[in-house]
mmCIF file as Biopython writes it, N, C-alpha, C and O atoms, coordinates in Angstrom:
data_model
#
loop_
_atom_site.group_PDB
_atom_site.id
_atom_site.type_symbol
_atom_site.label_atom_id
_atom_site.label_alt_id
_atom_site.label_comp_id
_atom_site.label_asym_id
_atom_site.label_entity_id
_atom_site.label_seq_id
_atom_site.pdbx_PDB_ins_code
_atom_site.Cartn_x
_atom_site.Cartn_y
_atom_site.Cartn_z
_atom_site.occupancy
_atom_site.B_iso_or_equiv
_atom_site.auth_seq_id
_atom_site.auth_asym_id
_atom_site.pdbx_PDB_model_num
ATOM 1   N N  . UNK A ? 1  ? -22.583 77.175 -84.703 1.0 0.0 1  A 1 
ATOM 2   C CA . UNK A ? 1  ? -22.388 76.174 -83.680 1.0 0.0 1  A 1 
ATOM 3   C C  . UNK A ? 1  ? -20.925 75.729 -83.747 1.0 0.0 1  A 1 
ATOM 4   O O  . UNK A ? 1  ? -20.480 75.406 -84.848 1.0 0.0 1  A 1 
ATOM 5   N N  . UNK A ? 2  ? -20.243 75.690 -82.814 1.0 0.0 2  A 1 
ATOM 6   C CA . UNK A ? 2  ? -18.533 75.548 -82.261 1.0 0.0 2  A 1 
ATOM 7   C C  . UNK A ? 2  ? -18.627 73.787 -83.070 1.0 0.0 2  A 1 
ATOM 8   O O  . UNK A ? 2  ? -19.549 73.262 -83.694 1.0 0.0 2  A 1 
ATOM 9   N N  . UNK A ? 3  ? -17.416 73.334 -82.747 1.0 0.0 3  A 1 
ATOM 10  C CA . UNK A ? 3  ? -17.181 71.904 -83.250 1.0 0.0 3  A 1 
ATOM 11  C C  . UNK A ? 3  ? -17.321 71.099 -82.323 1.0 0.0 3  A 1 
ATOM 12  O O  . UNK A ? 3  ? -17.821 69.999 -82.559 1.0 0.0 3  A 1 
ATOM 13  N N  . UNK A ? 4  ? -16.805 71.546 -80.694 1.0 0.0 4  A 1 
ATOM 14  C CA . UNK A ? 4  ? -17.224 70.707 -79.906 1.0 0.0 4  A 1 
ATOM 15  C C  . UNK A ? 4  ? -18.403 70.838 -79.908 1.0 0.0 4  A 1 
ATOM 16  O O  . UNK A ? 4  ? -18.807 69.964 -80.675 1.0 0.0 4  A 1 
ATOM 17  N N  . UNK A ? 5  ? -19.454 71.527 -79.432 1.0 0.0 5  A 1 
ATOM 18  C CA . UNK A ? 5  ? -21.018 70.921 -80.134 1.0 0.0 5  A 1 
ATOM 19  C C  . UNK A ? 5  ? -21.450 70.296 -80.636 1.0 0.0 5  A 1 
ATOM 20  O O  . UNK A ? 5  ? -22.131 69.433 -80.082 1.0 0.0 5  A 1 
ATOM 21  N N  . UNK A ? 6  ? -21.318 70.353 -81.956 1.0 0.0 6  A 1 
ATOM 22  C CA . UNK A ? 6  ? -21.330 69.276 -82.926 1.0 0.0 6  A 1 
ATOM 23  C C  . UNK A ? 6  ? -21.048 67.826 -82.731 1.0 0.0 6  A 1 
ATOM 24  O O  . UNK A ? 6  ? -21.780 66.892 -83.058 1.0 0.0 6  A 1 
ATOM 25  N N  . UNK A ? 7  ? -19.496 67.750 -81.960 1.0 0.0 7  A 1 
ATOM 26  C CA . UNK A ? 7  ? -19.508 66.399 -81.201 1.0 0.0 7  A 1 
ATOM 27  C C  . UNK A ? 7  ? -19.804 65.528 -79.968 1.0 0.0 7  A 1 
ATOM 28  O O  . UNK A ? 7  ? -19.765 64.351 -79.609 1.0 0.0 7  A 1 
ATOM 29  N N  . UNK A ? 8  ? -20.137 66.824 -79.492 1.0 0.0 8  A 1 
ATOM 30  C CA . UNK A ? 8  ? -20.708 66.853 -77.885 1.0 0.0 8  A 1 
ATOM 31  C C  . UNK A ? 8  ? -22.725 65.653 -78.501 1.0 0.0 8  A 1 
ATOM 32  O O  . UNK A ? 8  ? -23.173 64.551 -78.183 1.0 0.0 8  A 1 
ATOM 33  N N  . UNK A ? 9  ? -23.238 66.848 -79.474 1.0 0.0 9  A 1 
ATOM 34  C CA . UNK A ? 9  ? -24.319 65.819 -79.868 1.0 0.0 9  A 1 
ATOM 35  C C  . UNK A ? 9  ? -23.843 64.296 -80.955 1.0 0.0 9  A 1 
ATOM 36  O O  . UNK A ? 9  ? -24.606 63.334 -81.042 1.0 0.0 9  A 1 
ATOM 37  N N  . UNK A ? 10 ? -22.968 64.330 -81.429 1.0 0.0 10 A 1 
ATOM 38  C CA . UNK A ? 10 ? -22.560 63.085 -81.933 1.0 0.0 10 A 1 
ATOM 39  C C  . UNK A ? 10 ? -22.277 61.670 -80.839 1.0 0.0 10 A 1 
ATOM 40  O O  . UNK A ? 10 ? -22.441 60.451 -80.885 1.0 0.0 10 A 1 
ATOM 41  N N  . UNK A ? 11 ? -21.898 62.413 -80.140 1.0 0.0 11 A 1 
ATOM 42  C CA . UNK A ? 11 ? -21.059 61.359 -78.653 1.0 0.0 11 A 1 
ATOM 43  C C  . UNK A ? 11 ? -22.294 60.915 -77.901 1.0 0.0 11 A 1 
ATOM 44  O O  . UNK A ? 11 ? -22.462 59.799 -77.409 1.0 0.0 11 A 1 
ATOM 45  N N  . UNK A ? 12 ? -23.400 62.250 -77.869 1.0 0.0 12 A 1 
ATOM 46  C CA . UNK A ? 12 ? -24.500 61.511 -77.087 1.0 0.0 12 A 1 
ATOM 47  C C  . UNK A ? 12 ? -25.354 60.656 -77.773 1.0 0.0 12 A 1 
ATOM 48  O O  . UNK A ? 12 ? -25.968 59.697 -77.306 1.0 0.0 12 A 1 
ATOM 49  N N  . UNK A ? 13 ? -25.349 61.165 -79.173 1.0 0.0 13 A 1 
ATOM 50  C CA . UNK A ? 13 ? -26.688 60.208 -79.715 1.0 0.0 13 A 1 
ATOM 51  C C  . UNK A ? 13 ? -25.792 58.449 -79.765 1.0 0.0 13 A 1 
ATOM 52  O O  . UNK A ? 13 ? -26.394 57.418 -79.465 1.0 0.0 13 A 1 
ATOM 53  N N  . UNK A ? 14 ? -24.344 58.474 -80.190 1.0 0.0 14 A 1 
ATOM 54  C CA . UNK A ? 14 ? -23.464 57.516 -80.059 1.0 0.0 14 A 1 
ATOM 55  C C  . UNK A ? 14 ? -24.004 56.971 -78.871 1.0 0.0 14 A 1 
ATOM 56  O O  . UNK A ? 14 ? -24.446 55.830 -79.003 1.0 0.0 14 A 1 
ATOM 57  N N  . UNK A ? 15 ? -24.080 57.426 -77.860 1.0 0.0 15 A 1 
ATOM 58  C CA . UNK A ? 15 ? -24.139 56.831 -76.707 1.0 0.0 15 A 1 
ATOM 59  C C  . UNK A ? 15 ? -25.539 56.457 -75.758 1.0 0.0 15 A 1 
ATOM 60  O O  . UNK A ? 15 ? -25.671 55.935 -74.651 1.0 0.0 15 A 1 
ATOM 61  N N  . UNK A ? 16 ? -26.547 57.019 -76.816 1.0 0.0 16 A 1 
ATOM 62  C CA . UNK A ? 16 ? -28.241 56.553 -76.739 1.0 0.0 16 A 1 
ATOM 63  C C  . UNK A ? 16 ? -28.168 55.399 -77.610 1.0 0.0 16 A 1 
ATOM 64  O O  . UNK A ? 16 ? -28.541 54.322 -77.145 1.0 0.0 16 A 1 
ATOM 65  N N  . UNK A ? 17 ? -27.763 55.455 -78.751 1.0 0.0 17 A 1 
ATOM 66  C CA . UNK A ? 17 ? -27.842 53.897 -79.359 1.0 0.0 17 A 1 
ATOM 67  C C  . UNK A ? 17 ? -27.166 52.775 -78.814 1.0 0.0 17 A 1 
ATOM 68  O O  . UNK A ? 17 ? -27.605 51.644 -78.603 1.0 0.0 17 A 1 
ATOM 69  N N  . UNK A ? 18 ? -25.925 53.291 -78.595 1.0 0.0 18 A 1 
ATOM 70  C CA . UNK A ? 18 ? -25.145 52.139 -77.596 1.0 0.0 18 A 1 
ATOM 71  C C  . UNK A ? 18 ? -26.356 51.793 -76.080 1.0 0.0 18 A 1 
ATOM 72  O O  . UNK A ? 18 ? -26.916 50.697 -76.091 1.0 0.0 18 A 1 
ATOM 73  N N  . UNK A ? 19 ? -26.589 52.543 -75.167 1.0 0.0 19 A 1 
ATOM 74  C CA . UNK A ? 19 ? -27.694 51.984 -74.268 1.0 0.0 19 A 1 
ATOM 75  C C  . UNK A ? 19 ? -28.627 51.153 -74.989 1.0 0.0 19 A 1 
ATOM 76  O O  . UNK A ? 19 ? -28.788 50.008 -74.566 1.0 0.0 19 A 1 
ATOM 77  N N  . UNK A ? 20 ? -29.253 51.524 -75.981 1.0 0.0 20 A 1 
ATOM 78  C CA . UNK A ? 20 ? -30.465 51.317 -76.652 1.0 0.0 20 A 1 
ATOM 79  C C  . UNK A ? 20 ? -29.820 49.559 -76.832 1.0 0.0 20 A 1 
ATOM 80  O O  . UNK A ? 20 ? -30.129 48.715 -75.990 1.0 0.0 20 A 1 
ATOM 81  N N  . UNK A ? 21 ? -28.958 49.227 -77.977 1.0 0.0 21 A 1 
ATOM 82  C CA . UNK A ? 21 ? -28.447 48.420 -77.917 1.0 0.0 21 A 1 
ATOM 83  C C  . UNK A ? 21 ? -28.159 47.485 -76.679 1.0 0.0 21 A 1 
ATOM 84  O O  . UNK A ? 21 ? -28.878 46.488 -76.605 1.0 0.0 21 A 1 
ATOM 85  N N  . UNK A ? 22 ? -27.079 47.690 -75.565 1.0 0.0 22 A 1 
ATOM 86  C CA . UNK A ? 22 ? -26.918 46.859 -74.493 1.0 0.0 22 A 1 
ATOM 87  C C  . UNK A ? 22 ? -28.162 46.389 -73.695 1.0 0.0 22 A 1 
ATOM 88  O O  . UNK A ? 22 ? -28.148 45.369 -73.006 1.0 0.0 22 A 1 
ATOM 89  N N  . UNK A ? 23 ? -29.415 47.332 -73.856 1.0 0.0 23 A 1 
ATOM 90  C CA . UNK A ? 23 ? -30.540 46.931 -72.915 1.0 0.0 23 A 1 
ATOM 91  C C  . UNK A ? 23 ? -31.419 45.797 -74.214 1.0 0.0 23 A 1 
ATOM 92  O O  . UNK A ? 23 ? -32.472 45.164 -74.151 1.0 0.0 23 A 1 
ATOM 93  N N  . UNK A ? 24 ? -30.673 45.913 -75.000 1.0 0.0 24 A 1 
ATOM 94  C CA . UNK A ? 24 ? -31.693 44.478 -76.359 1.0 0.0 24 A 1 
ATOM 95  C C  . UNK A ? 24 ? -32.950 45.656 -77.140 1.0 0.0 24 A 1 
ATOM 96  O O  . UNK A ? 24 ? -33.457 45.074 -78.099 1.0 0.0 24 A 1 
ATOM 97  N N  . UNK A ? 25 ? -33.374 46.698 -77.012 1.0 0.0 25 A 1 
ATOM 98  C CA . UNK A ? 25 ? -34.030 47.341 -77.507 1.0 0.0 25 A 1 
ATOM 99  C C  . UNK A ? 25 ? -34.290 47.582 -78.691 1.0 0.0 25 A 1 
ATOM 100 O O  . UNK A ? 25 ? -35.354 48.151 -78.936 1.0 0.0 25 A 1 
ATOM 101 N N  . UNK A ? 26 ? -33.227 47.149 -79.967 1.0 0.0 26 A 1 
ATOM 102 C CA . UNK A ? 26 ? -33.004 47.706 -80.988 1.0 0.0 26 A 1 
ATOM 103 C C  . UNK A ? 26 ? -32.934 46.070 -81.591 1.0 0.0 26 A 1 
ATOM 104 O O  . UNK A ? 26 ? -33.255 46.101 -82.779 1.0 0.0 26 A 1 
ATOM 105 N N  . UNK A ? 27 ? -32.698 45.032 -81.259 1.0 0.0 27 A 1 
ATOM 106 C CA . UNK A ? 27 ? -32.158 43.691 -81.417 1.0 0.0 27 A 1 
ATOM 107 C C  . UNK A ? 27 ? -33.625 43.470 -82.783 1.0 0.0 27 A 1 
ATOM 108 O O  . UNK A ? 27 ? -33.433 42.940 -83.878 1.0 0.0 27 A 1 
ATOM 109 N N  . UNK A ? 28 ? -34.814 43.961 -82.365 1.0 0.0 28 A 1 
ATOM 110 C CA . UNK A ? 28 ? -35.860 43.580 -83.425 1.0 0.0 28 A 1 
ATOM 111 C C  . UNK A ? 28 ? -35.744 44.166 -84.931 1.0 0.0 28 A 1 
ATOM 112 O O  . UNK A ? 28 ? -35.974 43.766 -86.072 1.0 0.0 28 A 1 
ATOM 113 N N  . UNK A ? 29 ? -35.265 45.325 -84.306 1.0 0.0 29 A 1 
ATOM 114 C CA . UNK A ? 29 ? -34.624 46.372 -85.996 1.0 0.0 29 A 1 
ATOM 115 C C  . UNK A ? 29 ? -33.850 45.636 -86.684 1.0 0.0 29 A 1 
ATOM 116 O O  . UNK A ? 29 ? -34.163 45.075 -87.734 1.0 0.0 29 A 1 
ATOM 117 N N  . UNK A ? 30 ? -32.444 45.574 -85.957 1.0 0.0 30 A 1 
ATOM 118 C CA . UNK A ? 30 ? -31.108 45.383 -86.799 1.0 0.0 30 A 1 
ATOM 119 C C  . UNK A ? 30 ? -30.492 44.421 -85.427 1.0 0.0 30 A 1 
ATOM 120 O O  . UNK A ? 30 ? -30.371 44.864 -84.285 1.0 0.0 30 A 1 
ATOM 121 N N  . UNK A ? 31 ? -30.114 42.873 -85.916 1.0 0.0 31 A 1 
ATOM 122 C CA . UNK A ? 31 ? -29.481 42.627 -84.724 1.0 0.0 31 A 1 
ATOM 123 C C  . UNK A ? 31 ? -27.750 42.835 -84.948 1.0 0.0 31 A 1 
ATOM 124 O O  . UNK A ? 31 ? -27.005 42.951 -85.921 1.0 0.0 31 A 1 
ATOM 125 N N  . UNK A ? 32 ? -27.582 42.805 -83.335 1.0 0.0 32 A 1 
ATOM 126 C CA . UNK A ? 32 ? -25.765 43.246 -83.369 1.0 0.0 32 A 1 
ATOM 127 C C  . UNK A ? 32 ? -25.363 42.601 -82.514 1.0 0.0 32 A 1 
ATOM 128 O O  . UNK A ? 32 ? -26.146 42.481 -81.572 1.0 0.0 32 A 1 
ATOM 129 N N  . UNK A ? 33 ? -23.984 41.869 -82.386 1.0 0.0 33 A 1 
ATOM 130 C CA . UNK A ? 33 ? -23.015 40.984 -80.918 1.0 0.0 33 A 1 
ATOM 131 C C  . UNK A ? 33 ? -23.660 42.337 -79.676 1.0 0.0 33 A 1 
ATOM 132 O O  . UNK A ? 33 ? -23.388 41.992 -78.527 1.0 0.0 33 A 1 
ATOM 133 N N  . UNK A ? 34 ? -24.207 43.337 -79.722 1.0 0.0 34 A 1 
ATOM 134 C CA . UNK A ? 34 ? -24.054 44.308 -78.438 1.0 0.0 34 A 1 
ATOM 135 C C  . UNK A ? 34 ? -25.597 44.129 -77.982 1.0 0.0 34 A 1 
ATOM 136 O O  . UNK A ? 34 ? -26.045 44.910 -77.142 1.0 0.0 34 A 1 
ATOM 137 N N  . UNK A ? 35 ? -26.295 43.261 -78.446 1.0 0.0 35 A 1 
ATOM 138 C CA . UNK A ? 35 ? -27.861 43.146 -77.749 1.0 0.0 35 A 1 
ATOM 139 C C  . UNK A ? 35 ? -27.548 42.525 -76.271 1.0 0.0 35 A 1 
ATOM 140 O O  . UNK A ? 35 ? -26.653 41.685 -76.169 1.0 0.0 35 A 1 
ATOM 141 N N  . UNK A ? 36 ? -28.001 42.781 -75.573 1.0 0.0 36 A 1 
ATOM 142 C CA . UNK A ? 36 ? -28.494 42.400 -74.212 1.0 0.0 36 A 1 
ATOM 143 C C  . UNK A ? 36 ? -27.335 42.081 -73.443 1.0 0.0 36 A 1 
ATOM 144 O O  . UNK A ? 36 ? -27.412 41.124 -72.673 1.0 0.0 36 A 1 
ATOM 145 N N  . UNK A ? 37 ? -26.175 42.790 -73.538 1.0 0.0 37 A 1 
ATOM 146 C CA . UNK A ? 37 ? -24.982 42.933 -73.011 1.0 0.0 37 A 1 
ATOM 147 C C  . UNK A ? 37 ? -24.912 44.093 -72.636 1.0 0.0 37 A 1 
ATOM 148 O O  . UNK A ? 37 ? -24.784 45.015 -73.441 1.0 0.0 37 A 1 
ATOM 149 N N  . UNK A ? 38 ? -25.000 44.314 -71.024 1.0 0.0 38 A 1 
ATOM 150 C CA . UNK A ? 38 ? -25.217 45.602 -70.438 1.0 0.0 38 A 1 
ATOM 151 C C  . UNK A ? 38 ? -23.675 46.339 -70.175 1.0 0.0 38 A 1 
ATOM 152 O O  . UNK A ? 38 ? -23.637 47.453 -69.653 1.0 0.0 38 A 1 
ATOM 153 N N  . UNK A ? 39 ? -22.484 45.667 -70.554 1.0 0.0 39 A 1 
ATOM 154 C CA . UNK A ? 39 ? -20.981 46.629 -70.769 1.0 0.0 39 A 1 
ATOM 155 C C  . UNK A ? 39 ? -21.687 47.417 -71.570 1.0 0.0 39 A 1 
ATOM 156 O O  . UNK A ? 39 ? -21.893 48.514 -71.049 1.0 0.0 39 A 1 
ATOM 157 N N  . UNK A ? 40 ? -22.193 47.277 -72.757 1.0 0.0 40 A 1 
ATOM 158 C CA . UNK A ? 40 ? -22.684 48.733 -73.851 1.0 0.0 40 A 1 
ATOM 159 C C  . UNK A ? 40 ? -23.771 49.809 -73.439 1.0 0.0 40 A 1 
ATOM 160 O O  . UNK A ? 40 ? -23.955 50.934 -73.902 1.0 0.0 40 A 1 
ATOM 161 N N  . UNK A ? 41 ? -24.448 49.122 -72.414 1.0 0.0 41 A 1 
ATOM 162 C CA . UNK A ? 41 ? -25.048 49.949 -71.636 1.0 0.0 41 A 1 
ATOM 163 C C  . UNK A ? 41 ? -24.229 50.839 -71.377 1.0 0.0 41 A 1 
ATOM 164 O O  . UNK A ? 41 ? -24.161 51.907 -71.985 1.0 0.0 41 A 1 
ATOM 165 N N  . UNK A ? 42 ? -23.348 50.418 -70.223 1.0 0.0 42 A 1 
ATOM 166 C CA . UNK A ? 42 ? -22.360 51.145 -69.181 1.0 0.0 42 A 1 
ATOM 167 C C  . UNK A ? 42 ? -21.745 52.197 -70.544 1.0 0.0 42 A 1 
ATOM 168 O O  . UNK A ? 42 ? -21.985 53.404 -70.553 1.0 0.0 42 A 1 
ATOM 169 N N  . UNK A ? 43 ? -20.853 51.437 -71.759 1.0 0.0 43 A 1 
ATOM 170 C CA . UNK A ? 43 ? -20.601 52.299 -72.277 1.0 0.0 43 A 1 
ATOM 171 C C  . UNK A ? 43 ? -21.210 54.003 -72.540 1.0 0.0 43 A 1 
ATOM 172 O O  . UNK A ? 43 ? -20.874 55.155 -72.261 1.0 0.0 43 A 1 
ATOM 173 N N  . UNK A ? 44 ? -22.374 53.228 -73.301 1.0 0.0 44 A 1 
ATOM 174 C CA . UNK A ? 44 ? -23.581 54.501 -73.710 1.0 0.0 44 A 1 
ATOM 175 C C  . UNK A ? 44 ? -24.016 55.279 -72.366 1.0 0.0 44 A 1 
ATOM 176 O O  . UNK A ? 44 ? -24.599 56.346 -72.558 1.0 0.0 44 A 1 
ATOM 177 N N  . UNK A ? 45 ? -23.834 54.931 -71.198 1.0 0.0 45 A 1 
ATOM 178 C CA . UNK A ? 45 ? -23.926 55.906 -70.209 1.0 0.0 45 A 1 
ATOM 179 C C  . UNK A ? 45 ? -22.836 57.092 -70.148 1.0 0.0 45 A 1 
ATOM 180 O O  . UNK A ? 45 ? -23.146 58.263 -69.928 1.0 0.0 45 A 1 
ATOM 181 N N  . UNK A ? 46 ? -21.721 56.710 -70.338 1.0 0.0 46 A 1 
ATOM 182 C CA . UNK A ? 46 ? -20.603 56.984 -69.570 1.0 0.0 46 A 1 
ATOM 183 C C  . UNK A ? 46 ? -20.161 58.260 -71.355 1.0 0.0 46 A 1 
ATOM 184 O O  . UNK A ? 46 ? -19.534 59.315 -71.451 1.0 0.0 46 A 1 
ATOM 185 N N  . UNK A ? 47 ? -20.824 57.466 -72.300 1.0 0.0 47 A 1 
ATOM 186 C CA . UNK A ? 47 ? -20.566 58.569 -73.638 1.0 0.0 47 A 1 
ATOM 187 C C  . UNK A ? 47 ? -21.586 59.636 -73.248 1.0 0.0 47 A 1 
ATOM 188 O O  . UNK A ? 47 ? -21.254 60.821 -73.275 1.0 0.0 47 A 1 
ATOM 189 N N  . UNK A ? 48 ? -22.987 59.210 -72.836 1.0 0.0 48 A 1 
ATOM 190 C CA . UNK A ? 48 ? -23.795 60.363 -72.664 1.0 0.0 48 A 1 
ATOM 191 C C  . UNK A ? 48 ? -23.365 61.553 -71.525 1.0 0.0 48 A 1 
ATOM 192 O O  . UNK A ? 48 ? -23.736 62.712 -71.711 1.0 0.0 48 A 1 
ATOM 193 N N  . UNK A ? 49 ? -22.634 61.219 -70.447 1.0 0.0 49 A 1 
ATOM 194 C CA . UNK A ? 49 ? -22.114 61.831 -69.639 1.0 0.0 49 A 1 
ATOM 195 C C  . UNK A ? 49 ? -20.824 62.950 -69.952 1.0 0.0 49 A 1 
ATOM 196 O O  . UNK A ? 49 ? -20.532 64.108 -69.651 1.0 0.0 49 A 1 
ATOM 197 N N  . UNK A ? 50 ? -20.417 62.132 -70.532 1.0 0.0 50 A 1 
ATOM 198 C CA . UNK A ? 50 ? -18.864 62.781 -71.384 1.0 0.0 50 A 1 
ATOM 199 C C  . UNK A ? 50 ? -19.782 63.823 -72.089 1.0 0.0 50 A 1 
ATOM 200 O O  . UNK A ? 50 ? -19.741 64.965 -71.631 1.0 0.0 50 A 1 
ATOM 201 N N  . UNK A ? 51 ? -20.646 63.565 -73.197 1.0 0.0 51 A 1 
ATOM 202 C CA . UNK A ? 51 ? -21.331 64.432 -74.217 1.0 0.0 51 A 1 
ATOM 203 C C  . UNK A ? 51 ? -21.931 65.340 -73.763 1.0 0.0 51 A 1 
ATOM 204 O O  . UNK A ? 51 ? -21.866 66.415 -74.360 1.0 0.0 51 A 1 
ATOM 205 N N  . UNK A ? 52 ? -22.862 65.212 -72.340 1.0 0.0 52 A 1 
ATOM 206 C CA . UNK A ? 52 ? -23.096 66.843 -71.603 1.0 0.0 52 A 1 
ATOM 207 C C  . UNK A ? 52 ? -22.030 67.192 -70.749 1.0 0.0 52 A 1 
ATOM 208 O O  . UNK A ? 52 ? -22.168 68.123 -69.956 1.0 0.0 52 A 1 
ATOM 209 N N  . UNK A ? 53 ? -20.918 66.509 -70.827 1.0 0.0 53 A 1 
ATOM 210 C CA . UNK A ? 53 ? -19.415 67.715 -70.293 1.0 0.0 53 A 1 
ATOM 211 C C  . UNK A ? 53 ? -19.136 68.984 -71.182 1.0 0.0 53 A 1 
ATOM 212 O O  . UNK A ? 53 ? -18.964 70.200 -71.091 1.0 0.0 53 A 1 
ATOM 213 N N  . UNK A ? 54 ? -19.212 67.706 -72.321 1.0 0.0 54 A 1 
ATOM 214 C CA . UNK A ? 54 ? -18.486 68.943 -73.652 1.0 0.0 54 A 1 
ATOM 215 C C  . UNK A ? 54 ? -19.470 69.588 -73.840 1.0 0.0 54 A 1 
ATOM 216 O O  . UNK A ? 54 ? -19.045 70.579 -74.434 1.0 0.0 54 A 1 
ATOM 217 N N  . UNK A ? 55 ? -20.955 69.734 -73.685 1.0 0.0 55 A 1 
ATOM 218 C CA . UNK A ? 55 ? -21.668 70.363 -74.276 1.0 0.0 55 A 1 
ATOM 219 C C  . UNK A ? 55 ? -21.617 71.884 -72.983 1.0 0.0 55 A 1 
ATOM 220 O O  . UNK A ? 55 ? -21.829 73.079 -73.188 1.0 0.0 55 A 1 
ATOM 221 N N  . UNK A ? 56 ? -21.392 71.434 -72.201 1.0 0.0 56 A 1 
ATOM 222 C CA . UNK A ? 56 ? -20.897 72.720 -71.263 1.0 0.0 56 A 1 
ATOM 223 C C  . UNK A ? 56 ? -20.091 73.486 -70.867 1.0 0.0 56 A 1 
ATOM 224 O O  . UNK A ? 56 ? -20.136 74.417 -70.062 1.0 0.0 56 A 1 
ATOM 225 N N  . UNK A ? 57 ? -18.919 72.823 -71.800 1.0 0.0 57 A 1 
ATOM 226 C CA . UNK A ? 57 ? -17.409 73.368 -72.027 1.0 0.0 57 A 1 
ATOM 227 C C  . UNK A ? 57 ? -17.402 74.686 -72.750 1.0 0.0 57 A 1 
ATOM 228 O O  . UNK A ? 57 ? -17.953 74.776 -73.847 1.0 0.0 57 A 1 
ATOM 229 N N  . UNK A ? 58 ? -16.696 75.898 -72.087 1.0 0.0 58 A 1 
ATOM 230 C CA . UNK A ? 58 ? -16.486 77.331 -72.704 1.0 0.0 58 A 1 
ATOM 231 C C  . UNK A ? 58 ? -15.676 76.809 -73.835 1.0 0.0 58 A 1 
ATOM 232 O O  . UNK A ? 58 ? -14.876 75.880 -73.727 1.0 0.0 58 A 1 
ATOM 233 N N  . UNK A ? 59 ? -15.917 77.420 -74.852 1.0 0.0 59 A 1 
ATOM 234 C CA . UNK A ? 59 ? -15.126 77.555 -76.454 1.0 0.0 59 A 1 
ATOM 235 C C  . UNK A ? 59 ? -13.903 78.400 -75.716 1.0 0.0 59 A 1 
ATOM 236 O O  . UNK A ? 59 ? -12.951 78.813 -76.378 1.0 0.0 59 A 1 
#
């Protein structure tokens, strides 16, 4: 597996916890300043998007 791969799935799961986080989802686990603040949403969208770019990027 190439390296962008590797970070292509780092960036997305980065960017499922970040959603997970901004929508308050995770706030019962572990709380963080990023619960129920939907900028981290937007973030974690916009990483998951980036993360299936690279994951479709020719080596």
């Amino acid at each position: 597996m190439s390296l962008i791969k590797l970070f292509a799935i780092g960036l997305g799961l980065m960017g499922f916890i970040f959603l997970l986080q901004g929508l308050g989802l995770t706030a019962s686990l572990w709380p963080s300043f990023m619960d129920n603040d939907l900028r981290w949403s937007l973030v974690g969208i916009v990483a998951m998007v980036a993360a299936l770019l690279l994951w479709q990027r020719k080596a």
